[in-house]
C-alpha positions as CSV (number, residue, x, y, z in Angstrom):
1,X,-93.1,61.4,213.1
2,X,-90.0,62.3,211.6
3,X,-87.5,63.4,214.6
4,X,-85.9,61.6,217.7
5,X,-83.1,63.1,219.4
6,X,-81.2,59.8,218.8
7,X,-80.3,61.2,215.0
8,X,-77.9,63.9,216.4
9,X,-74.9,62.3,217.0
10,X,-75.4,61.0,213.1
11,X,-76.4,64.7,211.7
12,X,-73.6,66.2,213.4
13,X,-70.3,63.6,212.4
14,X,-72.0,64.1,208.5
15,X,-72.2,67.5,209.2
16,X,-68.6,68.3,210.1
17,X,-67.0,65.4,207.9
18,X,-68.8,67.3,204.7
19,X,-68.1,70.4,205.8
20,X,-64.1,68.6,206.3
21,X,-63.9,67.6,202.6
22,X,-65.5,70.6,201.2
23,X,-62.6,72.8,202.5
24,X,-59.8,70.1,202.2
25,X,-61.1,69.2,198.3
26,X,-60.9,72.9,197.7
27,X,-58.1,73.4,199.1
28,X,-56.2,70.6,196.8
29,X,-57.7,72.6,193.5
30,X,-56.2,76.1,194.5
31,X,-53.1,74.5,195.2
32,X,-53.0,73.1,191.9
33,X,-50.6,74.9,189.0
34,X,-52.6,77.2,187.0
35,X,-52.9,74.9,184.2
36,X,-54.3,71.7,186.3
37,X,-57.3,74.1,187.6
38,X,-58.3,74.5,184.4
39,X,-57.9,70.6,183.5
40,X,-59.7,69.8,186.5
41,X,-63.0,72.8,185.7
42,X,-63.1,71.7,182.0
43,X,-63.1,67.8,183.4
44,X,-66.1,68.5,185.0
45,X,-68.2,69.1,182.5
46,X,-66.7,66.4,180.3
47,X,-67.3,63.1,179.0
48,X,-63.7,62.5,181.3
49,X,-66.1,62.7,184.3
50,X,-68.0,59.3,182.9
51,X,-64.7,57.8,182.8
52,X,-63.8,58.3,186.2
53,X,-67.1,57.6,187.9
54,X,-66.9,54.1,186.1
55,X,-63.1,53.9,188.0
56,X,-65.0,55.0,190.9
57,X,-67.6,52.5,190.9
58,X,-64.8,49.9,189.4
59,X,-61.9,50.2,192.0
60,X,-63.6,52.3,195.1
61,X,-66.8,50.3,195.4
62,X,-65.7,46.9,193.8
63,X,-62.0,46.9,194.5
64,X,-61.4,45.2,191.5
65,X,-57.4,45.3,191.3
66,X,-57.4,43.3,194.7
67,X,-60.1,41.3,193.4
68,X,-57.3,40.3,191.0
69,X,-54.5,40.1,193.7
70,X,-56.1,38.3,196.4
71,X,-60.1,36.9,195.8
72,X,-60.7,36.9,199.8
73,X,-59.4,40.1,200.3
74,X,-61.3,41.8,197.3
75,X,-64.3,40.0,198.4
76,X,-64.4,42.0,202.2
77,X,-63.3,45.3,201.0
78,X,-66.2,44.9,198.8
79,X,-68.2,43.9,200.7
80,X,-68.1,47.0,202.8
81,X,-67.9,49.2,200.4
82,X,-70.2,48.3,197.8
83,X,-72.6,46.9,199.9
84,X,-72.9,50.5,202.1
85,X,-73.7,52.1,199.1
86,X,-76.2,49.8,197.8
87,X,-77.9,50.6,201.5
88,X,-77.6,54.0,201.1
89,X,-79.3,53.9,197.2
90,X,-81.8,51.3,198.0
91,X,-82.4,53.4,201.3
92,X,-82.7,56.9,200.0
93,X,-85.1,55.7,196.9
94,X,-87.3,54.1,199.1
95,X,-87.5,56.4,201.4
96,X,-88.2,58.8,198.6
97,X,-91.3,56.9,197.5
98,X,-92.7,56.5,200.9
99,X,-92.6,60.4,200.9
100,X,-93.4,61.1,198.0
101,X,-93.2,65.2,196.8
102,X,-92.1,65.6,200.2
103,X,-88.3,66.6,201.4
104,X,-86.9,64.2,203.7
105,X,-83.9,65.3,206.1
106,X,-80.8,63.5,205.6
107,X,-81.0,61.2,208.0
108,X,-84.7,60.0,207.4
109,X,-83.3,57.1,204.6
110,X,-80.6,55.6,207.2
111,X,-83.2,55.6,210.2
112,X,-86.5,54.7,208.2
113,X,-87.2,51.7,209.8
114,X,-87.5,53.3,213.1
115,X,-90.1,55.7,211.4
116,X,-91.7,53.9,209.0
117,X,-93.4,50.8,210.4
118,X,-96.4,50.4,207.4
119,X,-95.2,50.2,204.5
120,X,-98.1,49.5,202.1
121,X,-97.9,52.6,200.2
122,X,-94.8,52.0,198.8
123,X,-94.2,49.7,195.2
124,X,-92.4,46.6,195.8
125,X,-92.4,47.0,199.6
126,X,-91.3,43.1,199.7
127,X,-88.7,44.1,197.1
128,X,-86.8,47.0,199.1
129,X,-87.1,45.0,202.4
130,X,-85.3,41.9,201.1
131,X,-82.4,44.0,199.1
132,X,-82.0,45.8,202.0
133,X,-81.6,42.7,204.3
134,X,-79.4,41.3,201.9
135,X,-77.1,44.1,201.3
136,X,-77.0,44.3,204.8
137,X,-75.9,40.6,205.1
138,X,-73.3,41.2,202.7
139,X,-71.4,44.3,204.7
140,X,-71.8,41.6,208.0
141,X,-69.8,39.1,205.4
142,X,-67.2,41.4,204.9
143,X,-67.3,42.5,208.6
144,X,-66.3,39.3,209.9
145,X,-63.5,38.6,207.3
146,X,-62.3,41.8,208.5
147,X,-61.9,40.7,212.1
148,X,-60.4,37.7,210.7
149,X,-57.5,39.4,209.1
150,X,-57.1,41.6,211.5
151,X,-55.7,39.0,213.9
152,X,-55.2,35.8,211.7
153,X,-53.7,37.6,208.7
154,X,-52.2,34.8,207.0
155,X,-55.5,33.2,206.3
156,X,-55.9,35.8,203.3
157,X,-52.0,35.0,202.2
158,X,-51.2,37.9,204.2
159,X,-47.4,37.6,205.9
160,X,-48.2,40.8,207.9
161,X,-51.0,43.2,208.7
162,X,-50.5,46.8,209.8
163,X,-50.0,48.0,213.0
164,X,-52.7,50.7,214.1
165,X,-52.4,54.0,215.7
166,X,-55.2,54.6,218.9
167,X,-57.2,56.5,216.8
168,X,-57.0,54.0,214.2
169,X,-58.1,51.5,216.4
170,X,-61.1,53.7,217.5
171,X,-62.0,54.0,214.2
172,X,-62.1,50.8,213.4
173,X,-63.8,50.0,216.1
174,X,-66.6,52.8,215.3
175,X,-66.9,51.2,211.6
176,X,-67.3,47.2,213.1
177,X,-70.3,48.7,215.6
178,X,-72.2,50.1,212.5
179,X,-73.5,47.2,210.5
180,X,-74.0,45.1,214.1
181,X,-75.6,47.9,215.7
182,X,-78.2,48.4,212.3
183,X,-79.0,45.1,212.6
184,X,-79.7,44.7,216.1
185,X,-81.7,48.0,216.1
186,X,-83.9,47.1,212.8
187,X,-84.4,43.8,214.0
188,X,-86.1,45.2,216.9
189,X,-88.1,47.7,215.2
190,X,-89.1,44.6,213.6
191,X,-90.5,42.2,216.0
192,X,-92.1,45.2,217.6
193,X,-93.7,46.0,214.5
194,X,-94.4,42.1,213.0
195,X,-92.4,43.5,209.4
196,X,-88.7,42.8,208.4
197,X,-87.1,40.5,205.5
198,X,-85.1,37.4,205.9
199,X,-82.3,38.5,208.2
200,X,-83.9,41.3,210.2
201,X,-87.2,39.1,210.3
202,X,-85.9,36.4,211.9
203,X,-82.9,38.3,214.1
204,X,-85.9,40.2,215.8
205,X,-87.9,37.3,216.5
206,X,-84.3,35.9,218.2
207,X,-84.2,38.7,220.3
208,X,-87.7,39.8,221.0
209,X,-87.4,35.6,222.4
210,X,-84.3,36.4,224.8
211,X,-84.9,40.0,225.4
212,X,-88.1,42.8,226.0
213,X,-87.8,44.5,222.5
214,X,-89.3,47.8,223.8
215,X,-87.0,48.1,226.4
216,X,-83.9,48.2,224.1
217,X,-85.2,49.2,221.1
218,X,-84.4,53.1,221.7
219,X,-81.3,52.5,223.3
220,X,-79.9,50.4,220.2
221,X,-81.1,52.9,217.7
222,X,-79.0,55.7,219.9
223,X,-76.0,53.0,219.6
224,X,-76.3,53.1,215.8
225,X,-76.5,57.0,215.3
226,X,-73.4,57.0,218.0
227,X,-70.9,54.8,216.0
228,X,-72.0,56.4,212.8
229,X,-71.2,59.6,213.9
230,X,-68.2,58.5,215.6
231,X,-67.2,57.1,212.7
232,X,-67.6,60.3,210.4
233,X,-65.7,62.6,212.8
234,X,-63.0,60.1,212.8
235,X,-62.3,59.9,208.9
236,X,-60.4,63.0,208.4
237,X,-57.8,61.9,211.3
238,X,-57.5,58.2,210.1
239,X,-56.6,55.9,207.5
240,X,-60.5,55.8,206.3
241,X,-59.5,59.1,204.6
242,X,-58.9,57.3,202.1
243,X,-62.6,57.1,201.2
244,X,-63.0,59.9,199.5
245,X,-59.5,60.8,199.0
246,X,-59.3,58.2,196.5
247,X,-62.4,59.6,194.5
248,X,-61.0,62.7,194.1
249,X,-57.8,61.3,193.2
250,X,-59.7,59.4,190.5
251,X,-61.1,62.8,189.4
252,X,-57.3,64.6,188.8
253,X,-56.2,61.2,187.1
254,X,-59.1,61.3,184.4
255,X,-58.9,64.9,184.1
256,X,-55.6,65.4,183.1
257,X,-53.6,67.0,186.4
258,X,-49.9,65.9,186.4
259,X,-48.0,64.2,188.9
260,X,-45.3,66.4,189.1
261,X,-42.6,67.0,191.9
262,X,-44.1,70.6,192.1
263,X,-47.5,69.8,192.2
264,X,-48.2,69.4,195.7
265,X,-52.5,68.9,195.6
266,X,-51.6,65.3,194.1
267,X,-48.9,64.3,196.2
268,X,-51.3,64.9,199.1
269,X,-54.6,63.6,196.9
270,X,-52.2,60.4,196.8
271,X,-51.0,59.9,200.5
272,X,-54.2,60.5,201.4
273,X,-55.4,58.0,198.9
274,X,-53.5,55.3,201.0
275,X,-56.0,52.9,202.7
276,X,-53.3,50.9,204.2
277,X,-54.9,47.4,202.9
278,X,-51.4,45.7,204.2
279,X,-50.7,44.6,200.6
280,X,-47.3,46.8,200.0
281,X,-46.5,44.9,203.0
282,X,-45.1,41.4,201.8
283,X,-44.1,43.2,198.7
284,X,-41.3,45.0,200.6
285,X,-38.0,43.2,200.9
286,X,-37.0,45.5,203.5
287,X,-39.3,43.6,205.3
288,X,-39.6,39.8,204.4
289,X,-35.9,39.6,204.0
290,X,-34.4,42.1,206.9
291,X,-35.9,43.5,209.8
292,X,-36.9,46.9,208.6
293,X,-40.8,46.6,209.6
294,X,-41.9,50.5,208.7
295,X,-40.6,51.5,205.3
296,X,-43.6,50.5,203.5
297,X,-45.5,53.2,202.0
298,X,-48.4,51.8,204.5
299,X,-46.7,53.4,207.5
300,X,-44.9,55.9,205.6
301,X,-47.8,57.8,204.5
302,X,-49.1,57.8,208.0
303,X,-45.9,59.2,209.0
304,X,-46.6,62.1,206.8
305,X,-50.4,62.5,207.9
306,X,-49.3,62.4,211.5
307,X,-46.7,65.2,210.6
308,X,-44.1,63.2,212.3
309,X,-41.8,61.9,209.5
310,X,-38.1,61.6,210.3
311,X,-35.7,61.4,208.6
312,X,-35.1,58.0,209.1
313,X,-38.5,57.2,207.4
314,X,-37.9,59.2,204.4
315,X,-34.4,57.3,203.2
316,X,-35.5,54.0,204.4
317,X,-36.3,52.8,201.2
318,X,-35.0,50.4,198.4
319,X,-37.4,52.6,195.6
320,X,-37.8,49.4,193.8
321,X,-40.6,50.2,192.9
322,X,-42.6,46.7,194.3
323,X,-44.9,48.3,196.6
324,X,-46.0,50.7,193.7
325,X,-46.7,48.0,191.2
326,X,-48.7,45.8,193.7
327,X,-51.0,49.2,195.0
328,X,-54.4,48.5,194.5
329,X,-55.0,52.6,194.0
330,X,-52.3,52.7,191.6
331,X,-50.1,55.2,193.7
332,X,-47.0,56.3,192.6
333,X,-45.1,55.3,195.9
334,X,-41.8,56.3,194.9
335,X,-42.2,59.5,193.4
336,X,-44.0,60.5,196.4
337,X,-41.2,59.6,198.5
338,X,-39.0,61.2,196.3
339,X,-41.2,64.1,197.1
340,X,-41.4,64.2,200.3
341,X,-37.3,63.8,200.2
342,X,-37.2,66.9,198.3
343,X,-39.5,68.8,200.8
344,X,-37.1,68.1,203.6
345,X,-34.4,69.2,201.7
346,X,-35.6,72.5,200.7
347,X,-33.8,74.4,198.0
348,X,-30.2,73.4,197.4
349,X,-27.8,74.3,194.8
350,X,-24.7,72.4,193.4
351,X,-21.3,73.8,192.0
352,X,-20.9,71.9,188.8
353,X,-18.3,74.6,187.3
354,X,-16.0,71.6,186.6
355,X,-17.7,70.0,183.9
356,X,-18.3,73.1,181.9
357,X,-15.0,72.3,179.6
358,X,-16.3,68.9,178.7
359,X,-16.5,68.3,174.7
360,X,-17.4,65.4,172.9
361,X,-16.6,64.3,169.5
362,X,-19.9,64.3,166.6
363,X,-21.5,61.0,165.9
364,X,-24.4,59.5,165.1
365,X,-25.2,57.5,167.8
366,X,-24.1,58.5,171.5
367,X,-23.0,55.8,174.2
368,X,-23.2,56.9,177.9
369,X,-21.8,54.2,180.1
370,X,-23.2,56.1,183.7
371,X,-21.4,56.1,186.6
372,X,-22.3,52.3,187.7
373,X,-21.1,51.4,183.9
374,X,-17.3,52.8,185.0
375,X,-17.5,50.3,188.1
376,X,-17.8,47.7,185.8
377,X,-15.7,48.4,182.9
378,X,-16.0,45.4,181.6
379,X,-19.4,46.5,180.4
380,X,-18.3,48.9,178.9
381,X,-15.4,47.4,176.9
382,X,-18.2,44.9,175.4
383,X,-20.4,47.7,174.7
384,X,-17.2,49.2,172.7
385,X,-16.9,45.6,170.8
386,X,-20.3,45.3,169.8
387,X,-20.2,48.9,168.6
388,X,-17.2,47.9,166.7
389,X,-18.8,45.1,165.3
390,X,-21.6,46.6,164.1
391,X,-20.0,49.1,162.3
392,X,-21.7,51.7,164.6
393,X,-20.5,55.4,164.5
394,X,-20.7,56.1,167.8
395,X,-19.0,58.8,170.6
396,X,-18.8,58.4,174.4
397,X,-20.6,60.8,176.6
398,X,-19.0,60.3,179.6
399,X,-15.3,58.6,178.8
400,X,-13.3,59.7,182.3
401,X,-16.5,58.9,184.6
402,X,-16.8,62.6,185.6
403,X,-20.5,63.2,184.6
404,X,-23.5,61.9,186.1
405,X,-27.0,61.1,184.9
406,X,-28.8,63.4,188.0
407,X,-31.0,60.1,189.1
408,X,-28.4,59.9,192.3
409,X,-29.5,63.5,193.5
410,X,-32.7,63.2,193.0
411,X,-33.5,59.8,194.9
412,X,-31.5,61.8,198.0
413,X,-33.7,65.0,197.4
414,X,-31.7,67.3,195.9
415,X,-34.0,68.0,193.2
416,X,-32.4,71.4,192.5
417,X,-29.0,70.3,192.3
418,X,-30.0,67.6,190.0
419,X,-31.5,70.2,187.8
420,X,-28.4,72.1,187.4
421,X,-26.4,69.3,186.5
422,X,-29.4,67.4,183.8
423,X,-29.1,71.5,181.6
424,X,-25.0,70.7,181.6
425,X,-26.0,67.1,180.3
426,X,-28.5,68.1,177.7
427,X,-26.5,71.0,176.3
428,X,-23.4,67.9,176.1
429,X,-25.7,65.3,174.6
430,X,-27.8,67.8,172.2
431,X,-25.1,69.5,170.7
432,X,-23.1,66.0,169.9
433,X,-24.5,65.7,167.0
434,X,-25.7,62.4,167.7
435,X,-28.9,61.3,167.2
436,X,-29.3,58.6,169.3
437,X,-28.2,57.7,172.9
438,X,-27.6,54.6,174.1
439,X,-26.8,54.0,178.0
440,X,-26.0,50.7,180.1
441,X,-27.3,52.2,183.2
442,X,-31.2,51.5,183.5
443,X,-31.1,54.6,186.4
444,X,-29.4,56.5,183.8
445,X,-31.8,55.8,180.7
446,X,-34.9,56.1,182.9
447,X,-33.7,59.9,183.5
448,X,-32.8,60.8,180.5
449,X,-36.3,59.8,179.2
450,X,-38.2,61.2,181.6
451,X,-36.6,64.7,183.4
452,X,-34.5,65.4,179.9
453,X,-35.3,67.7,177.3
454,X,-33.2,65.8,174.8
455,X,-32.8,65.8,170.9
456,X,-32.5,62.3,170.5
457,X,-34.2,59.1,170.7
458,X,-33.0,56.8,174.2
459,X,-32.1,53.6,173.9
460,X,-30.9,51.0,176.8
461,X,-28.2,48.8,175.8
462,X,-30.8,45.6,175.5
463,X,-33.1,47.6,173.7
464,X,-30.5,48.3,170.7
465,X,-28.1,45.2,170.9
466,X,-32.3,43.3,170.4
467,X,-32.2,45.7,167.2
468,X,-29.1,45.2,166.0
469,X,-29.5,41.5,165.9
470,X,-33.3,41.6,164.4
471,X,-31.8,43.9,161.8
472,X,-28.6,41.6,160.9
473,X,-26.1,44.3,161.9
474,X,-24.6,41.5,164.4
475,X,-24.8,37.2,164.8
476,X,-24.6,35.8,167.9
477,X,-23.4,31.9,168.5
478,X,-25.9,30.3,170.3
479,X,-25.0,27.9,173.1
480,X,-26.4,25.0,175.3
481,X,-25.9,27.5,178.7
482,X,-29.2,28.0,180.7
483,X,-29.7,32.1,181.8
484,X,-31.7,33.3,184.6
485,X,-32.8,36.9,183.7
486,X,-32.7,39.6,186.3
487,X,-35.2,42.4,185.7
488,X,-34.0,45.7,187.2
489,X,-36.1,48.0,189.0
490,X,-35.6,51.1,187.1
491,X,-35.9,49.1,183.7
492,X,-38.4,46.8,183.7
493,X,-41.1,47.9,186.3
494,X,-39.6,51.5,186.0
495,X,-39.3,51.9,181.9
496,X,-41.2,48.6,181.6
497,X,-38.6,47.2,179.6
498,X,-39.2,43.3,180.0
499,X,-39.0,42.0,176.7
500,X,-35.6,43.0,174.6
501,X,-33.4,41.0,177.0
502,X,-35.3,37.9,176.7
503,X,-35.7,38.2,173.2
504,X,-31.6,38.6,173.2
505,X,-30.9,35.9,175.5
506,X,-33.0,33.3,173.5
507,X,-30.6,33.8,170.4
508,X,-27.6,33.1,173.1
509,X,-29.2,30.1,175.2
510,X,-31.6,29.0,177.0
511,X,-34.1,31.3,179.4
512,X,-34.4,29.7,182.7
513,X,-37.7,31.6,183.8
514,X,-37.6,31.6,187.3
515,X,-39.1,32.9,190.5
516,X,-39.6,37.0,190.7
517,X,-39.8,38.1,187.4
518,X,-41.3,41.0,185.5
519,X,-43.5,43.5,187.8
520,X,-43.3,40.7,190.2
521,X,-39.0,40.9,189.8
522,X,-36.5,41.5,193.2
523,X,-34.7,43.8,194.1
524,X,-30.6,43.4,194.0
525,X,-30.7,45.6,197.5
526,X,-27.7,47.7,196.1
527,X,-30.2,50.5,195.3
528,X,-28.7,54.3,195.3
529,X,-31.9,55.1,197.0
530,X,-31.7,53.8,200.5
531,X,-28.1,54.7,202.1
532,X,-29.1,53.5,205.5
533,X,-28.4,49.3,204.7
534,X,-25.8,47.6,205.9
535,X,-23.5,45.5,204.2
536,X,-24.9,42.5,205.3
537,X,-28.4,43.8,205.0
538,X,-27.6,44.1,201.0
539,X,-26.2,41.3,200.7
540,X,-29.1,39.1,202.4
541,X,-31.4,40.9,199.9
542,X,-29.0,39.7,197.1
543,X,-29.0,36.6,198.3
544,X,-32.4,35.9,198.7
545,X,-33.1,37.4,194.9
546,X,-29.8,35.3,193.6
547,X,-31.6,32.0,195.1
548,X,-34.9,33.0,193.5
549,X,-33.3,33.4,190.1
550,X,-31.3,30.5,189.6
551,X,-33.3,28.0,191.0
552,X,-30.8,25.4,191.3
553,X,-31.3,25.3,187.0
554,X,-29.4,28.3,185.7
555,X,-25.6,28.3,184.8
556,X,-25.2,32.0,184.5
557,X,-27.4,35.0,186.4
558,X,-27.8,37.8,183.5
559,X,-28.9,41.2,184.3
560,X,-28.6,44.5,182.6
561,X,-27.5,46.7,185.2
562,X,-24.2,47.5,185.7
563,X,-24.9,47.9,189.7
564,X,-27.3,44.7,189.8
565,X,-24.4,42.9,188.4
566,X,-21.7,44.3,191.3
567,X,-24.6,43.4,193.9
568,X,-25.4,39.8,192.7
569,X,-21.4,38.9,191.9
570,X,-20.6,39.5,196.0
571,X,-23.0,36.4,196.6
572,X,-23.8,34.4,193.8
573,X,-23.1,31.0,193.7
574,X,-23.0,31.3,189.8
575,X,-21.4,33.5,187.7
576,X,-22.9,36.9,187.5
577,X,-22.9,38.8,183.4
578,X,-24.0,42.1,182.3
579,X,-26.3,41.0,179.3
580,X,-23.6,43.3,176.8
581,X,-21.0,40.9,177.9
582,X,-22.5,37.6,177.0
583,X,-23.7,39.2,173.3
584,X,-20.0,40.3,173.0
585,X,-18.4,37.3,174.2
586,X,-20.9,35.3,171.6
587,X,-20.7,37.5,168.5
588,X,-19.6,35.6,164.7
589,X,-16.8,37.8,163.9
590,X,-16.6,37.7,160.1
591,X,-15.9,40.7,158.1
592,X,-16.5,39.3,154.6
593,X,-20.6,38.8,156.0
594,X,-20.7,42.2,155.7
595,X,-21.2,43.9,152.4
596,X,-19.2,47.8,151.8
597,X,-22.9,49.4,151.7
598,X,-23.3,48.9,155.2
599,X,-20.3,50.2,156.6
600,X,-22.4,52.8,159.0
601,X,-25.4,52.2,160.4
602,X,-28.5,53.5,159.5
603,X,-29.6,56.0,162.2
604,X,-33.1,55.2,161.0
605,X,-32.4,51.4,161.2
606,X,-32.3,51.2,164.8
């Protein structure tokens, strides 16, 4: 017998959720550009798609970048997932040797037990049957840490855990009653039929003691087939989406399709991707430090799934960048707000007429302070000295303030505009002659080095002042002053420049390495991106970085970002430097040190 009319809720949720991703996965690859349909054909039938199927097996079945964040949680997702699948191998192979030459239907592996009752024929019956229960034993593991962190979240280090829509909720619910429902119904099958392993074995001989097996055996097989096919129907409305989302997403990665602002496939491959773990959750200072509780790229997503964004959820957001580095799936949170920012905007155009007479003097190396670096001219008048002192031949880009880098218009969405004005920049910057650029702004230099088609190579201040020092071109006096180092966003988790202002600020004084550094380092909450904060909002998040920083230790809070400094100086209780300014106010000034040969620098040199 290979039929029971309790299979058909289970035959028709596969049904529709296959026939859901074949049209939705299609759908992503003739959305695609041109060119990322033929990067994602050729991947197919290239050694790119071993790559990604290790990923696959790496972070969708063993999770192993929460592994690394949090051992309890990496241990119950899985659990679940890699557990299923070993019960869905083991299941389908065994099945397939029971049968032989003979097709099975699809749902003959997951319901064998209720078919199958001798198992004799089959090699390593003993074998299968224990694997089986102990895969089984391992998804119940995860299922009750799961319950766990749902309502006592802070036993897995978790501040918060997310808040679930209904259909969320019935979801979940439908994926808890699985695994409890298998086991219940196996175990019956098996004190009916005197077989079973270790857990379904001695769970039937609990039951078939408290309860007549016969009389519930059907009804708990019907309950199994029920909340799988529950479950299945449910995926392509909830946050388990992200199932095979994520595998697809793996696909595009290995295969070559950009993330680009115009490539909408991955933008959705991505949000879909999203299995809102709760881990962006405590990463989000909008959160731990004020009492915005849904900017998170957890609820935001959802937002976007639902099809009720507002506009409220797309500009409440530092874009520190946090949440992205701390993903477990690796997505690119603030691009994809930036994104969906652009898609709300639609097409808009900018008049930037006025800056067409701009003209800049030739030089070899080009210095553009950014419109942060003219609120803080004293960065800029270091900048100058150091120049100076180097011997550097250098021009300024931007010497009234008047031009802007673009990065401003595009965290607000107005991609177009910010177009417009980056072909007036590059025409300004190309044809200075100059063939380096230098910029104090870390918003500014992450632009130009990613959106620009520029001539020259772009440098961030720290970056050459750490060059000019290892090549001799400047000393520095070193003092007995302790620094605490701020990383900022868009330079060290978004250019993943961590190293050239420590390196600096070791031949100025001691590094006090405090709390919040590198990937891990906070926000200064005076972020361009999120225009909805409150004064006192900002300065809380200041304040709570400041206090991180210093530590009670430090004498001076460095940074190298002209708008980290303005942020940090409103509450520090210590004084607050641009890193340019403590080089300048610590350079050996001595002219006869330098010899006539080396009265411009080397281009190449740097």
């Amino acid at each position: 017998m290979k039929f029971n009319p309790f299979v058909i809720p289970f035959c028709l949720g596969l049904a529709f959720l296959l026939i859901f991703l074949i049209i939705r996965f299609i759908g992503w690859v003739k959305k695609m550009p041109e060119a990322d349909q033929l990067r994602f054909r050729k991947g197919l039938f290239s050694l790119k798609l071993f790559s990604a199927s290790r990923e696959i097996v790496m972070e969708s079945l063993l999770h192993r970048r929460i592994f690394m964040r949090n051992i309890v949680l990496g241990y119950m997702h899985m659990s679940f997932a890699f557990g299923w699948f070993m019960l869905i191998l083991i299941g389908n192979i065994e099945a397939r040797f029971y049968a032989g030459t003979e097709i099975n239907p699809p749902y003959y592996p997951i319901f064998f037990k209720f078919f199958v009752h001798d198992k004799s024929s089959i090699p390593g019956s003993m074998i299968f049957t224990f694997f089986m229960d102990f895969f089984l034993l391992l998804v119940l593991s995860g299922l009750v840490l799961a319950m766990v962190k749902r309502f006592f979240s802070s036993a897995f280090g978790l501040k918060k855990s997310t808040k679930l829509k209904v259909r969320d909720k019935v979801a979940l619910f439908a994926l808890w009653f699985i695994f409890p429902s298998r086991l219940i119904a196996e175990s019956l099958s098996s004190e009916i039929h005197h077989t079973g392993g270790f857990l379904t074995g001695s769970v039937g001989y609990m039951l078939g003691y408290l309860f007549p097996a016969e009389a519930f055996l059907i009804p708990a097989w019907w309950t199994y087939s029920f909340a799988l096919g529950l479950f299945f129907v449910l995926v392509p409305w909830t946050r388990y989406m992200h199932i095979p989302s994520e595998i697809m997403l793996i696909f595009m990665r290995h295969f070559g399709v950009k993330n680009t602002d115009t490539n909408e496939s991955f933008a959705q491959a991505e949000i879909y991707s999203c299995s809102r773990c709760g881990i962006c959750l405590d990463q989000c200072q909008l959160a731990t430090v004020t009492e915005h509780r849904t900017p998170q790229p957890s609820y935001f997503f959802q937002t976007i799934r639902n099809k009720d964004t507002s506009d409220h959820d797309l500009h409440d957001c530092l874009l520190c960048g946090r949440c992205a580095t701390a993903c477990p799936v690796n997505i690119d949170t603030v691009n994809r707000r930036l994104y969906s920012r652009k898609v709300a905007k639609g097409i808009a155009s900018g008049d930037f007429d006025y800056l067409r007479n701009e003209k800049v003097k030739s030089a070899k190396v080009a210095y553009f302070a950014g419109c942060m670096g003219h609120l803080t001219p004293s960065v800029i008048q270091s900048m100058k000295m150091i120049f100076e002192e180097s011997d550097t031949d250098y021009t300024m880009i931007d010497v009234d303030g008047s031009v802007c880098c673009g990065r401003p218009l595009m965290m607000s969405g107005e991609i177009d505009s910010a177009r417009q004005l980056m072909k007036h920049n590059e025409e300004l910057i190309n044809n200075s002659g100059a063939t380096i650029l230098v910029t104090s702004c870390p918003i500014c230099y992450k632009v130009f080095r990613e959106n620009y088609s520029l001539s020259v190579n772009v440098f961030h201040h720290t970056e050459f002042i750490h060059s000019l020092i290892k090549k001799g071109k400047i000393e520095v006096e070193k003092t007995a002053h302790v620094y605490a180092y701020h990383d900022p966003c868009e330079l060290g988790r978004g250019s993943n420049i961590y190293n050239e202002p420590r390196e600096v600020l070791k031949h100025l004084g001691r590094l006090h390495s405090g709390k919040g550094k590198g990937e891990e380092a906070l926000c200064c909450g005076g972020s361009l991106g999120n225009l909805l904060l409150k004064s006192e909002e900002r300065r809380k998040i200041a304040f709570d970085a400041v206090s991180h920083l210093v530590d009670g230790i430090a004498d001076e809070l460095i940074t190298a970002c002209p708008l980290c400094k303005k942020t940090f100086a409103q509450v520090s209780t210590v004084g607050v430097k641009d890193i340019a300014e403590v080089v300048a106010a610590s350079l050996v000034k001595d002219d006869k040190k330098k010899s006539a040969s080396s009265a411009n620098v080397e281009v190449s040199s740097y």
